[in-house]
C-alpha positions as CSV (number, residue, x, y, z in Angstrom):
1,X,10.7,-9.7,-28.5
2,X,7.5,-11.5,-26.8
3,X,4.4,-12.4,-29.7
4,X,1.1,-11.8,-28.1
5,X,-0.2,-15.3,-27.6
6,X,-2.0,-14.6,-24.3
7,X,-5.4,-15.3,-24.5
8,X,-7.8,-12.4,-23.3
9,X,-9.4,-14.4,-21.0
10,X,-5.8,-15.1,-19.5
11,X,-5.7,-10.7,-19.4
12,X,-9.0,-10.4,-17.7
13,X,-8.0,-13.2,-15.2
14,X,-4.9,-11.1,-14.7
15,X,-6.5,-7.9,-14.8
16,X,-9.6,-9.0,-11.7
17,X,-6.2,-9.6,-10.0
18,X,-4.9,-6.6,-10.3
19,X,-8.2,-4.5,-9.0
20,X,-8.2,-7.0,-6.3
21,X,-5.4,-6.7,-4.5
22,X,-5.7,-2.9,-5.0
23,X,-8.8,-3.2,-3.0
24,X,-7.3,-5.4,-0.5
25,X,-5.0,-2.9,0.1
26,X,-7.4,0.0,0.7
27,X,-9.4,-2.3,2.7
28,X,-5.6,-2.5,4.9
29,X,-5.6,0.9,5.4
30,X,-9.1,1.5,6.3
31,X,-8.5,-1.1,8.9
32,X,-5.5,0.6,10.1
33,X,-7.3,3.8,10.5
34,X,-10.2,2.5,12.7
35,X,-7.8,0.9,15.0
36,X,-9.6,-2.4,13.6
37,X,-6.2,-4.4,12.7
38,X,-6.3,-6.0,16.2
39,X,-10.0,-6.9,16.6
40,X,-9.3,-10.8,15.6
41,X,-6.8,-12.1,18.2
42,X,-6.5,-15.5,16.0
43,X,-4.9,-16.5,12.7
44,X,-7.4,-19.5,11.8
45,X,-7.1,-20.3,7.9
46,X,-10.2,-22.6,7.9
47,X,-11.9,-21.7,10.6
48,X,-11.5,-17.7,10.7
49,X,-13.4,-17.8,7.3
50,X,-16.7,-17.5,9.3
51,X,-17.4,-14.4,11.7
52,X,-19.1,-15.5,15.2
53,X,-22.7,-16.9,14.5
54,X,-24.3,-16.3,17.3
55,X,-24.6,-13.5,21.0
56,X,-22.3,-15.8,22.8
57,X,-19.3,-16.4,20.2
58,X,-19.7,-12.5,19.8
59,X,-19.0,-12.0,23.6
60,X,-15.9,-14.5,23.4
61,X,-14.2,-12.5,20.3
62,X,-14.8,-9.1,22.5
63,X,-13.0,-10.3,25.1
64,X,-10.6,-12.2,24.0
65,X,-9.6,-8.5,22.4
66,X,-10.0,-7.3,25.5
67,X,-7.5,-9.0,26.9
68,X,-5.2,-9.7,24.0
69,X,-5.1,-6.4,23.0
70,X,-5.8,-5.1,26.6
71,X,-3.0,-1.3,25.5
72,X,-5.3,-0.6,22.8
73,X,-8.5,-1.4,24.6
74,X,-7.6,0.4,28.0
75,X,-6.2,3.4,25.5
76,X,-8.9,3.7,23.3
77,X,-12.0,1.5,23.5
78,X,-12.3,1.5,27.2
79,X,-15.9,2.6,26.9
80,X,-16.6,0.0,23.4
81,X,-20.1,-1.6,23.5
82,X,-20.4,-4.9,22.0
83,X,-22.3,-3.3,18.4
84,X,-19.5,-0.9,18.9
85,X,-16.9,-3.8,18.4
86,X,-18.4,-6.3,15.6
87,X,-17.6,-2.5,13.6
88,X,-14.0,-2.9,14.0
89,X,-14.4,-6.6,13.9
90,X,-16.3,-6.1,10.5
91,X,-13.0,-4.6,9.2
92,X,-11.0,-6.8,10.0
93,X,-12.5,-9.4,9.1
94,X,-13.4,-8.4,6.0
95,X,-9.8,-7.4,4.8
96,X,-8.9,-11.3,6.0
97,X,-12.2,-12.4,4.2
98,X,-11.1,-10.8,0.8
99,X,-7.3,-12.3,1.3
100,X,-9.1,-15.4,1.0
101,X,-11.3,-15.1,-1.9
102,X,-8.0,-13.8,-3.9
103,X,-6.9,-17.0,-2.9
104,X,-9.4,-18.8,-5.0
105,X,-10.0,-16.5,-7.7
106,X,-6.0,-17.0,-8.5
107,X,-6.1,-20.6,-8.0
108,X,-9.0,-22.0,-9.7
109,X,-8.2,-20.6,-12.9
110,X,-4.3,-20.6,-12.8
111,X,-4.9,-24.7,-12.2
112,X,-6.6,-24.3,-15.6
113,X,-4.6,-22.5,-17.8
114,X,-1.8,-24.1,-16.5
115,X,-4.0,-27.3,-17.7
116,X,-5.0,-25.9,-21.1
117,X,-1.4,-24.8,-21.7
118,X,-2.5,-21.0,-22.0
119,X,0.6,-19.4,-19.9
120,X,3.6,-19.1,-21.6
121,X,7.2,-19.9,-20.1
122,X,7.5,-16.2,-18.8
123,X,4.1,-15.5,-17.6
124,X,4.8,-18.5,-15.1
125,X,7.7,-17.1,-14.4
126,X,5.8,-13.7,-13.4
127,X,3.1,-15.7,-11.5
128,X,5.6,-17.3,-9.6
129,X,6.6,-14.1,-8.0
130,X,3.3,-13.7,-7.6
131,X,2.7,-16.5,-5.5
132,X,5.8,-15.8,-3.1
133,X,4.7,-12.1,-2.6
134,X,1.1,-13.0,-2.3
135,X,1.9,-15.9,0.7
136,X,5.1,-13.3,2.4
137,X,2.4,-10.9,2.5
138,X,-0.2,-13.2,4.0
139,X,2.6,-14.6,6.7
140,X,3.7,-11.0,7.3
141,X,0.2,-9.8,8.1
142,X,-0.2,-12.0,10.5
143,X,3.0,-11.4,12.3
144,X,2.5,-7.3,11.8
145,X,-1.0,-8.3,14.2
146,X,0.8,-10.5,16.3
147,X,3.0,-7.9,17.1
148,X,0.2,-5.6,19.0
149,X,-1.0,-8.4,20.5
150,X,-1.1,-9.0,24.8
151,X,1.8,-6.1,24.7
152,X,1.6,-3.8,27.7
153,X,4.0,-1.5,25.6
154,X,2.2,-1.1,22.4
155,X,-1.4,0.8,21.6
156,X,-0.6,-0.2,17.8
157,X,0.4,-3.2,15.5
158,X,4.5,-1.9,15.2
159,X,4.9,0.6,12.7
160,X,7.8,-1.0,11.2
161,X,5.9,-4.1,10.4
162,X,3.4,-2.4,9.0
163,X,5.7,-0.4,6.7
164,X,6.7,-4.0,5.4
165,X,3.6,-5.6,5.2
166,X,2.8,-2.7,3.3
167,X,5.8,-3.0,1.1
168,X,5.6,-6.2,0.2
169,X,1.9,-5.8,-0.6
170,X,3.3,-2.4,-3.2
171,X,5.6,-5.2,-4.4
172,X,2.4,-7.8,-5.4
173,X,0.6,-5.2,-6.6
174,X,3.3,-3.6,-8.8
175,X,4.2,-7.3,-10.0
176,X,1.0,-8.4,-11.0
177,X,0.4,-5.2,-13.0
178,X,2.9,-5.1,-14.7
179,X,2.4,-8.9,-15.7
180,X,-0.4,-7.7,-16.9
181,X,1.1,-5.2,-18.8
182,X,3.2,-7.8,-21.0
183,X,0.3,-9.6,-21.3
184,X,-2.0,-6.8,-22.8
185,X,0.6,-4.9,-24.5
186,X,3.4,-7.3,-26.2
187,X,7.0,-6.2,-25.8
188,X,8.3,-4.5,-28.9
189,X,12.6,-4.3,-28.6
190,X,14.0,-1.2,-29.1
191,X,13.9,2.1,-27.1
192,X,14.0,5.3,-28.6
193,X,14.3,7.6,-25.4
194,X,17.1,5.1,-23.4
195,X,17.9,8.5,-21.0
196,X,14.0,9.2,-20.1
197,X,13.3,5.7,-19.2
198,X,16.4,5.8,-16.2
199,X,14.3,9.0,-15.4
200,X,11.2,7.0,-15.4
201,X,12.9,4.0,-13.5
202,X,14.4,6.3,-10.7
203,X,10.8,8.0,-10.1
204,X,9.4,4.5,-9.6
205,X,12.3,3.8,-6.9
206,X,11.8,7.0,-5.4
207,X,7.7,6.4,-5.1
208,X,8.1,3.0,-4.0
209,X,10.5,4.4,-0.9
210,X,7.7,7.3,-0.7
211,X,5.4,4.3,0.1
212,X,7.4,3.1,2.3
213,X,7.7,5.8,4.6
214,X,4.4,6.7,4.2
215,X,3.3,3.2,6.2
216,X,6.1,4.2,8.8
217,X,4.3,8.0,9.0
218,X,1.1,5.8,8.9
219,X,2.2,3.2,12.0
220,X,3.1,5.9,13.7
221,X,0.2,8.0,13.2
222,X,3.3,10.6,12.7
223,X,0.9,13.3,11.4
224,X,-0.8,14.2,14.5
225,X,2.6,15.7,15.6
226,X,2.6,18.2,13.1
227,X,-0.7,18.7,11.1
228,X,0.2,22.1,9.4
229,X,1.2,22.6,5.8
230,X,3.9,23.6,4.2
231,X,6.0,24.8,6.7
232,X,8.2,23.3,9.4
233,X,8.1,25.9,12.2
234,X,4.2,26.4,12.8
235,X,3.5,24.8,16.3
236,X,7.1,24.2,16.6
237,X,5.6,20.9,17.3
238,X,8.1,19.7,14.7
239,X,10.9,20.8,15.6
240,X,11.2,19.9,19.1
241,X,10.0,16.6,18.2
242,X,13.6,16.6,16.1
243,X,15.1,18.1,19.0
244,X,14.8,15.4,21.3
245,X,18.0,13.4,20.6
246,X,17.9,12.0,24.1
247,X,16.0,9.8,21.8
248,X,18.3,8.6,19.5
249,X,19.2,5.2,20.5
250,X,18.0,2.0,20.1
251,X,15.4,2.2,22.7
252,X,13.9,5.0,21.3
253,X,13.7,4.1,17.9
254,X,12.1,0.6,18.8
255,X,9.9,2.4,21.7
256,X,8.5,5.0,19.3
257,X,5.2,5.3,21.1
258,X,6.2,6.9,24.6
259,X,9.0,9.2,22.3
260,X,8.6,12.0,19.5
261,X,11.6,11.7,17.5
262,X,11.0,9.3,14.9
263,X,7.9,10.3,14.6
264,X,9.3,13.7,13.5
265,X,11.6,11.6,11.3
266,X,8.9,9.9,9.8
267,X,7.1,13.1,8.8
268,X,10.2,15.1,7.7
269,X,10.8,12.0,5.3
270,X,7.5,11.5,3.9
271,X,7.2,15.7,3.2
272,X,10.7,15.8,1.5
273,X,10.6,12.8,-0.6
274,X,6.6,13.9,-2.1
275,X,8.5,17.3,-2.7
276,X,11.6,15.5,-4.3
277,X,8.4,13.1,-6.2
278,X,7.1,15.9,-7.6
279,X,10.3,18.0,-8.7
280,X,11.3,14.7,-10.4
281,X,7.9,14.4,-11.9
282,X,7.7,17.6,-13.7
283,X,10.9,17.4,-14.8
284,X,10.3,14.4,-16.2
285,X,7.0,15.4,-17.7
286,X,8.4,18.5,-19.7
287,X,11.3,16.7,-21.0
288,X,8.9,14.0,-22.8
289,X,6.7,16.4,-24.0
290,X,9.7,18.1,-25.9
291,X,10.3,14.5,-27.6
292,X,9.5,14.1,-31.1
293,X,7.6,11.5,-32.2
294,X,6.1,9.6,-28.8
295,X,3.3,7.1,-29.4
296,X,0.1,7.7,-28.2
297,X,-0.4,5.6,-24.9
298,X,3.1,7.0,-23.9
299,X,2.0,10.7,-24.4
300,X,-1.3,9.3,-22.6
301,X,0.9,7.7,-19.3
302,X,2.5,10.8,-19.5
303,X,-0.5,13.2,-18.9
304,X,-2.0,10.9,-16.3
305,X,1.3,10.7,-14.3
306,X,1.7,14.2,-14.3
307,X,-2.2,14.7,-12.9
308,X,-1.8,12.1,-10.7
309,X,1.3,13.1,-9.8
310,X,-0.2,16.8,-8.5
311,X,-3.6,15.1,-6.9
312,X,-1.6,12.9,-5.0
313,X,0.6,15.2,-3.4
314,X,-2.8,17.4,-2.8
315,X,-4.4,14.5,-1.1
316,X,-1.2,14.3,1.2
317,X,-1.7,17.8,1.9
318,X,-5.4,17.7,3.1
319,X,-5.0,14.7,5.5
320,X,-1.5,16.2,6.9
321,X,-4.1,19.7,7.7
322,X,-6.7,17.3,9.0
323,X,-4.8,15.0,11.5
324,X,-6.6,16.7,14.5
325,X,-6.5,14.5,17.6
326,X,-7.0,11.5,14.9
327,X,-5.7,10.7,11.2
328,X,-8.8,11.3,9.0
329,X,-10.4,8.1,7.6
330,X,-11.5,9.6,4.6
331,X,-8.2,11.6,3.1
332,X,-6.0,8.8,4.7
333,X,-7.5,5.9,2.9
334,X,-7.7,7.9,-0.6
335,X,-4.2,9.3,-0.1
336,X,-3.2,5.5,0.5
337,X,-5.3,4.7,-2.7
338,X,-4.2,6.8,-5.0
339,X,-0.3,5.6,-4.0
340,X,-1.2,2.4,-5.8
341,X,-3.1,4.7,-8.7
342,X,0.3,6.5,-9.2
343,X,2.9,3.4,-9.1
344,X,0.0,1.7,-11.6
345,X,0.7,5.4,-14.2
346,X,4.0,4.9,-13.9
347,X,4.8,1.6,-14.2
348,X,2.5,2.2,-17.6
349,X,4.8,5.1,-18.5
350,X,7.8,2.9,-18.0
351,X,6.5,-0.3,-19.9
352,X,5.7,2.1,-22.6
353,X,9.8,2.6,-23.8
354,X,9.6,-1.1,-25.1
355,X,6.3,-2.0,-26.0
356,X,5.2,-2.4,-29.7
357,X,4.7,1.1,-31.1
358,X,1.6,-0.2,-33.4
359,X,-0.5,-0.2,-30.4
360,X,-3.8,2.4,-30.9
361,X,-5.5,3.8,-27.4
């Protein structure tokens, strides 16, 4: 059993981090969805903390994307002005930008807690982990950009590394909350309802491989293939794209651009697991309600899971319809939000099974 000897200022530390790197990763996917990921050809730790200063560093930075990214420009921005590219650059460098003041809003203070002796044995532990996922994600970021970089092949960062920077980023974010957590809400030993928390626990392992091949659908921009809801066979678009096992091989699952078919994987994946989400999720739901004697915050998690649960797969539904000729910034960035909003419920719901029970709201 932990005692609650975190300080709050230690929690509200903990908690900025949390709503920051849920940020950061919104700010990631409304980079990916205005083809912004590749507008900064250089990884500079120091000096990429500034954006150009002046007309002439601006015209650099444009072409150097130019030519670095020379697929993506030719493909898509063959027509871009200059105030048409410090947009994209904007993004870009923004998301990088916000990395960076993470950075120092962790450090600063950990230095002096870590000083003041405020962070128990376990919370170091926790921050730890913290630390690895927050640098892998930082490395892998830079290689997922590297990877669309002065490649003939490739209009796109590769989906797959995205799908992992995106993971690991899940992984940071589910950490850190869940630190949190055990900081704002002690552990309390003892768990009435052994069978629904394995219920719980699966869901989370499910969502967390629903993220996953949501950044594959995502990388791929998998939804333009197929945007129609709920069936399979409208267009037919879908199925032929699964028909085209002249595909399957390693060439065309690496060289998923000039192909179809794991696209159409992608898509068939992300549909069936939100369906298999939400059957678990009810399920789930209807069997905690029927519990006797559930504390307060867990018949809370429970609510908000399930409406989350519902609004999420909703959101999936209108930017699925609204992939015309381009994924739509506004329902792909929610629906990438509201991923994170989800894992957060549930990792509540979860925590809930052994936390002290003489908690109010």
């Amino acid at each position: 059993m932990q005692s609650n000897t975190i300080s709050r200022a230690v929690q509200v530390w903990l908690f900025i981090g949390v709503v920051m790197v849920f940020f950061q990763v919104v700010l990631g996917g409304v980079t990916r969805l205005t083809d912004s990921g590749l507008s900064i050809t250089e990884w500079n730790v120091i000096q990429g903390t500034l954006p150009p200063m002046n007309e002439a560093e601006w015209q650099t930075a444009f072409e150097q994307y130019k030519q670095a990214a020379k697929k993506q420009y030719e493909t898509l921005h063959a027509d871009m002005t200059l105030s048409e590219f410090k947009v994209i650059f904007f993004w870009e460098y923004f998301h990088r930008l916000w990395a960076r003041t993470m950075g120092f809003v962790f450090l600063f203070p950990f230095v002096f807690f870590v000083w003041k002796k405020r962070l128990p044995g376990w919370l170091l532990k926790n921050l730890g982990w913290v630390i690895g996922l927050a640098s892998l994600a930082a490395i892998f970021g830079w290689i997922m950009v590297k990877s669309g970089l002065n490649n003939d092949q490739r209009t796109w960062v590769s989906a797959y590394k995205l799908a992992t920077h995106l993971s690991i980023a899940t992984a940071l974010f589910g950490v850190l909350f869940w630190t949190w957590l055990r900081a704002f809400q002690p552990e309390g030993g003892g768990n009435p309802f052994p069978e629904l928390r394995r219920f719980s626990r699966n869901f989370i392992i499910l969502l967390c491989l629903q993220i996953v091949f949501g950044g594959l659908m995502a990388g791929m921009r998998a939804g333009l293939i197929h945007p129609h809801f709920p069936f399979f066979v409208e267009g037919q678009r879908l199925i032929h794209a699964l028909s085209a096992t002249a595909e399957v091989n390693v060439d065309g699952v690496v060289d998923y651009e000039s192909g179809i078919f794991m696209k159409g994987v992608a898509q068939v994946l992300h549909r069936l697991t939100a369906w298999a989400l939400f059957i678990l999720g009810t399920i789930f739901y209807f069997r905690l309600r029927q519990m006797p004697h559930i504390t307060p915050r867990l018949r809370l998690g429970a609510n908000l899971q399930m409406g989350m649960l519902g609004l999420q797969f909703l959101l999936g539904v209108l930017t699925i319809i609204n992939c015309i000729g381009k994924v739509p910034l506004f329902f792909g960035a929610v629906h990438q939000a509201g991923a994170l909003v989800l894992l957060a419920i549930a990792l509540f719901v979860n925590y809930q099974f052994s936390a002290e029970k003489n908690q109010s709201l």
